[in-house]
KEKE-3310 file (N, C-alpha, C; in steps of 0.2 Angstrom, whole numbers, plus 5000, padded with zeros to 4 digits):
npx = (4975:4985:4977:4966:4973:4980:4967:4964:4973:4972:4962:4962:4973:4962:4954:4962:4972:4959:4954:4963:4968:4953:4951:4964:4967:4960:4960:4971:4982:4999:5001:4995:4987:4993:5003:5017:5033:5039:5029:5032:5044:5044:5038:5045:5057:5053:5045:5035:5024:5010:5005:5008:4997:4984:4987:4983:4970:4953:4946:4953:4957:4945:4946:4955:4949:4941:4946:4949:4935:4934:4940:4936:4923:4929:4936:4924:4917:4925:4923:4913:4911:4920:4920:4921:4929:4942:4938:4942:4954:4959:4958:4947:4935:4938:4939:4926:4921:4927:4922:4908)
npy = (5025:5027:5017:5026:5038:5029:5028:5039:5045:5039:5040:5053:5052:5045:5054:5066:5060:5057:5069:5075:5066:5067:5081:5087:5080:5089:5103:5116:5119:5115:5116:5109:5093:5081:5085:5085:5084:5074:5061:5062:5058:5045:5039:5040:5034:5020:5018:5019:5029:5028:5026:5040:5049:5041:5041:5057:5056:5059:5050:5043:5053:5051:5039:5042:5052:5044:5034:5043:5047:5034:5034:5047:5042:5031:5035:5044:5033:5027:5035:5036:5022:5026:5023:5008:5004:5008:4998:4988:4987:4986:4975:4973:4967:4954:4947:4948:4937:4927:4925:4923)
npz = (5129:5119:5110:5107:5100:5089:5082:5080:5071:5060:5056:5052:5042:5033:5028:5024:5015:5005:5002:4994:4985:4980:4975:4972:4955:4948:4950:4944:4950:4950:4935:4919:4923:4917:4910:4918:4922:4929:4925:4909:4912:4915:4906:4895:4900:4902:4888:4885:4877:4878:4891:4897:4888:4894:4910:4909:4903:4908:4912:4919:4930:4936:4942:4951:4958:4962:4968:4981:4984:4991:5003:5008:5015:5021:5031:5039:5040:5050:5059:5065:5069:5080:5093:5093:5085:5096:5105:5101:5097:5109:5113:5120:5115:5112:5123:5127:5118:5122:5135:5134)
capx = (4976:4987:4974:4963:4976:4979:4962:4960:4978:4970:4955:4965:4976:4959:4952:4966:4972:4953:4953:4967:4963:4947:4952:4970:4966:4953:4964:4977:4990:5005:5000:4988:4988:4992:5009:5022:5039:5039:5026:5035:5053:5041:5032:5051:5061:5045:5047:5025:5021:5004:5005:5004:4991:4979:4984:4983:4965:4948:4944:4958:4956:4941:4947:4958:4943:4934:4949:4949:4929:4933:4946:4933:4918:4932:4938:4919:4915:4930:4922:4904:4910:4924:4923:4920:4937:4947:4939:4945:4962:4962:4957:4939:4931:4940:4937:4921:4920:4932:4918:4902)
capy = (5032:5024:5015:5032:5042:5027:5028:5047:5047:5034:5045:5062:5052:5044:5061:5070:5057:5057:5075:5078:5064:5070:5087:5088:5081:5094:5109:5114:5121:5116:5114:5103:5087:5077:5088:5085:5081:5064:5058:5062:5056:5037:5035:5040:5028:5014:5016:5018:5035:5026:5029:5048:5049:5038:5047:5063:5057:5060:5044:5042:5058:5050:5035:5042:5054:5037:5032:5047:5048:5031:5036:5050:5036:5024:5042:5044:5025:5025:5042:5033:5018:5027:5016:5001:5003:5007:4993:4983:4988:4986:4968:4972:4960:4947:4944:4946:4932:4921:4927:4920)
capz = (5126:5114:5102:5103:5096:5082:5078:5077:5066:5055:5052:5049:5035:5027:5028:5021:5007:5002:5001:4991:4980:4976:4971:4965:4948:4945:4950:4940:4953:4945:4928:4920:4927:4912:4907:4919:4920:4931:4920:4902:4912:4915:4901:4890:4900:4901:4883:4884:4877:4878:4896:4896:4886:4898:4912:4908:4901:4913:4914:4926:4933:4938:4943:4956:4964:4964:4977:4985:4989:4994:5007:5013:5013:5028:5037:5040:5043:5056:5065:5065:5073:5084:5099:5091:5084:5098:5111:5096:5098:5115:5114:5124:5113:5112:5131:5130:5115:5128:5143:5134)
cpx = (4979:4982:4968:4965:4978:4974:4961:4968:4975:4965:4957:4969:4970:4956:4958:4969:4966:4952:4958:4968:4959:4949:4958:4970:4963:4957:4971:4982:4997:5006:4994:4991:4993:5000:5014:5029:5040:5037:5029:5040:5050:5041:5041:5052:5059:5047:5038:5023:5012:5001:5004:5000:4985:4983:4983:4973:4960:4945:4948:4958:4950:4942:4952:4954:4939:4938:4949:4942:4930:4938:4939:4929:4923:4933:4932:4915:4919:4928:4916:4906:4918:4927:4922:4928:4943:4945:4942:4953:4963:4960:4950:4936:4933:4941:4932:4919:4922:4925:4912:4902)
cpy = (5031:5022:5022:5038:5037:5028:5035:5048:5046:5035:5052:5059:5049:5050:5064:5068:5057:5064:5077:5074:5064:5075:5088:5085:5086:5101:5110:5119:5121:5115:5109:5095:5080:5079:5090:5082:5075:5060:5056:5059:5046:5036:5034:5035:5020:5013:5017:5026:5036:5028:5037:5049:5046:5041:5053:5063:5058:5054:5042:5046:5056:5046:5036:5047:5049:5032:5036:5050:5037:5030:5039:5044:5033:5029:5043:5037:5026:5033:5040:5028:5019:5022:5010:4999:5004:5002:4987:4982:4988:4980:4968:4965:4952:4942:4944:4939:4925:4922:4923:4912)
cpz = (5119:5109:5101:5099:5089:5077:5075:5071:5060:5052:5050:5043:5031:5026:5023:5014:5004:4999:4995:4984:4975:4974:4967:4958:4944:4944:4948:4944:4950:4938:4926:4922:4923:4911:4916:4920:4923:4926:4913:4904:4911:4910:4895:4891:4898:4891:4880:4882:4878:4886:4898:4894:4890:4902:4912:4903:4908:4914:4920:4931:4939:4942:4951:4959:4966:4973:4980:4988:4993:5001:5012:5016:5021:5033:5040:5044:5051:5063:5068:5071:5079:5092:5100:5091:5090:5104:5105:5098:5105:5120:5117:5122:5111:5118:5131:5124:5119:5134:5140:5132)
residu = (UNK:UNK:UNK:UNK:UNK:UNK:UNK:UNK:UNK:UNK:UNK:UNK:UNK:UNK:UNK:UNK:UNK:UNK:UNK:UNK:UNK:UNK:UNK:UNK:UNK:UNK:UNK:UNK:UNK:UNK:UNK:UNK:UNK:UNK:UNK:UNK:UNK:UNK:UNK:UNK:UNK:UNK:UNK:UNK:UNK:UNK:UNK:UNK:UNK:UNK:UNK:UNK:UNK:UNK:UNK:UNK:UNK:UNK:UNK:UNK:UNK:UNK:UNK:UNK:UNK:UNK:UNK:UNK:UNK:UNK:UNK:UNK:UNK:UNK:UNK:UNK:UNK:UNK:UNK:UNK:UNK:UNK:UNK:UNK:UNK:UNK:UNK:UNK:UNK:UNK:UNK:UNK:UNK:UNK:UNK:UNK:UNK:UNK:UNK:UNK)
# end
């Protein structure tokens, strides 16, 4: 019971990081993505103005939907091969490797 609820945790967080990934650059909820105050306090301290300016460009915009369709992409793998994974996690196969 144990590794089928790891498994299913472990496909709710690649599902949900991939999701949030994928859109929040694009949706300007708190502003636009480029102009906030973390960013501007990093890049001052850093000393990199250079730094704001790339990410706040779309190529990185991109860059981080590019990890977050590759999140959905494992969240999707990991539901495909569902009980591959948890006889894994529950040594199965490693007795049958010892068995042959």
């Amino acid at each position: 019971m144990v590794e089928k609820l790891t498994v299913v945790f472990f496909i709710l967080l690649c599902f949900l990081l991939g999701l949030t990934l994928t859109l929040f650059p694009w949706f300007n909820l708190n502003g636009d993505w480029g102009d906030n105050y973390l960013l501007a306090f990093v890049s001052e301290k850093a000393g990199l103005p250079m730094l704001k300016s790339a990410v706040s460009s779309n190529w990185f915009r991109g860059a981080v939907t590019g990890l977050g369709i590759l999140n959905l992409f494992f969240a999707f793998w990991e539901m495909a091969h569902f009980n591959e994974n948890v006889a894994m996690l529950e040594g199965k196969n490693e007795e049958e490797k010892i068995n042959r």
